[in-house]
Backbone as CSV, one residue per row, in Angstrom:
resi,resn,N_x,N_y,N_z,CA_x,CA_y,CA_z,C_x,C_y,C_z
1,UNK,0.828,-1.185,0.000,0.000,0.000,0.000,0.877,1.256,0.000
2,UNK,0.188,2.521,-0.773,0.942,3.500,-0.650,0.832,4.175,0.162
3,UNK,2.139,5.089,1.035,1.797,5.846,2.272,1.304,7.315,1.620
4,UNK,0.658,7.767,2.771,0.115,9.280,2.589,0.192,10.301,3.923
5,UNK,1.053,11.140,3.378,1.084,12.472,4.854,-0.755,13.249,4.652
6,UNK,-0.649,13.178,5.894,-2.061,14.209,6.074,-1.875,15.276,6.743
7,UNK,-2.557,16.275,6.294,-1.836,17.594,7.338,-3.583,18.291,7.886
8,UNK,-3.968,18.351,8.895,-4.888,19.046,9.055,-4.637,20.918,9.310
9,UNK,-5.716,21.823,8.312,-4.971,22.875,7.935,-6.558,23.781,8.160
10,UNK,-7.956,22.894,8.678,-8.799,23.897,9.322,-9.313,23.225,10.380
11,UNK,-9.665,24.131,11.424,-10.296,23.895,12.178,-11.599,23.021,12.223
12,UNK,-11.793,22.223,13.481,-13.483,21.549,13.720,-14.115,22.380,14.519
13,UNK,-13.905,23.486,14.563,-14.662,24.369,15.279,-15.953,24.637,14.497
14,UNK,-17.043,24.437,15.307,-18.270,24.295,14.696,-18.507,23.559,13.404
15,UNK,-17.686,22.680,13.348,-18.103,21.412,12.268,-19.225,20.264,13.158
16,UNK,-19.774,19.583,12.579,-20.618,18.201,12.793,-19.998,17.665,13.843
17,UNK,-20.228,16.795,14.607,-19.188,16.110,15.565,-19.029,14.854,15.074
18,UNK,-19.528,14.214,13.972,-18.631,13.171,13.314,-17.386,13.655,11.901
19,UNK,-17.602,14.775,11.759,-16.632,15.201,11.240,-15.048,15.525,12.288
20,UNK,-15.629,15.797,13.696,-14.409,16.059,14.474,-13.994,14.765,14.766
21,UNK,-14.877,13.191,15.344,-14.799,12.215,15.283,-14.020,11.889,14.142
22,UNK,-13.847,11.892,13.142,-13.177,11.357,11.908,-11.985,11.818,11.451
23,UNK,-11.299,13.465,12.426,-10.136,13.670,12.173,-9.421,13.471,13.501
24,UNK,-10.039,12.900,14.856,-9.706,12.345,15.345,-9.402,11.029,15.375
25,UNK,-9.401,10.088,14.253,-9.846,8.904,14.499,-8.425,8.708,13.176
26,UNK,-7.725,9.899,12.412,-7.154,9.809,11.206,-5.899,10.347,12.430
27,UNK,-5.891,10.629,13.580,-4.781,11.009,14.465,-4.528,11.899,14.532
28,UNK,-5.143,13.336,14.054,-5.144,14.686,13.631,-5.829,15.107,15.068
29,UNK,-5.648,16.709,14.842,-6.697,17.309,15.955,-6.351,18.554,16.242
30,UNK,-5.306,19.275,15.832,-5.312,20.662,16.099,-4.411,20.742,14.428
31,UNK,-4.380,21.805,14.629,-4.054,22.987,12.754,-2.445,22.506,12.756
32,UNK,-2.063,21.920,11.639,-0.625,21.865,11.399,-0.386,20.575,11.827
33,UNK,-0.850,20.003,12.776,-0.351,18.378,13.015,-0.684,17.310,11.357
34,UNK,0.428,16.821,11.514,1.224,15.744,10.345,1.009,14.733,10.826
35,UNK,0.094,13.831,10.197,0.344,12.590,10.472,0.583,11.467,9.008
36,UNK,1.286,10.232,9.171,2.073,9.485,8.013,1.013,8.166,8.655
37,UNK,-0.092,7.475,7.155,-0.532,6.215,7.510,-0.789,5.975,5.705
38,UNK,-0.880,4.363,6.064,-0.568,3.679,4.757,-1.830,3.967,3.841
39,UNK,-2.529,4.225,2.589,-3.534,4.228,2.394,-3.915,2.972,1.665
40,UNK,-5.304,2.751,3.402,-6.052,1.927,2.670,-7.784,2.082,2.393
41,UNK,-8.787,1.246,1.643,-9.574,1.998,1.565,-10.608,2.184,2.453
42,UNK,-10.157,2.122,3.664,-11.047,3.085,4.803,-10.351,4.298,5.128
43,UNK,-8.679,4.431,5.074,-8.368,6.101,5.397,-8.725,6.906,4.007
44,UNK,-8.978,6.179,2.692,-9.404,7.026,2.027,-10.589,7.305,2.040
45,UNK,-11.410,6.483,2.288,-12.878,7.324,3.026,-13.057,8.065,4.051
46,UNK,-11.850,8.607,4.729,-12.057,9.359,6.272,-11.821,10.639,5.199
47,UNK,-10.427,10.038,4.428,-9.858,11.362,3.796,-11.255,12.255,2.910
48,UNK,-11.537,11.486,1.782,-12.701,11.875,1.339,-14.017,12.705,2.652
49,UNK,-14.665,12.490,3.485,-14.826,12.638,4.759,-14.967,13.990,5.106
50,UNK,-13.788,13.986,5.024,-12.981,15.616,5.410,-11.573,15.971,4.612
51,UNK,-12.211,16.325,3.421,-11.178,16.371,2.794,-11.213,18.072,2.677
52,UNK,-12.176,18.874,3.130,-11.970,20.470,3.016,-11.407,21.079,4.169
53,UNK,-11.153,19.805,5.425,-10.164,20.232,6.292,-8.954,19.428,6.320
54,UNK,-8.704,19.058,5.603,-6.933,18.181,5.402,-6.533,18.741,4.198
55,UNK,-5.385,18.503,4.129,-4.093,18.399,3.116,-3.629,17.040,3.122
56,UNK,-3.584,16.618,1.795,-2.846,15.155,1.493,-1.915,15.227,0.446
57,UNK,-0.760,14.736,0.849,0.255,14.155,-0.128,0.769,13.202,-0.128
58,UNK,1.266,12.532,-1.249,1.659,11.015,-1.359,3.341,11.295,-0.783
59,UNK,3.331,10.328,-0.157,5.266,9.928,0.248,5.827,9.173,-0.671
């Protein structure tokens, strides 16, 4: 599987609370934290998810 950096780059402030659930759950949680996981196809459905509060790039 290929890895993928995720960068969370907005806030869950006043988002849904399964949207905050789901960038908690991707290991994220405050602005600027990086996290590195392999993609498979459930982190690409978190990614998809919340993809207008992440940044993704392939490693």
């Amino acid at each position: 599987m290929a890895k993928v950096r995720i960068s969370q780059v907005r806030s869950t402030i006043g988002r849904p609370e399964r949207q905050k659930r789901t960038i908690k759950a991707l290991g994220l949680g405050r602005i600027d934290k990086v996290v590195e996981v392999e993609l498979t196809p459930q982190i690409s459905g978190m990614i998809d998810k919340v993809s207008h509060l992440v940044s993704v790039t392939e490693v």
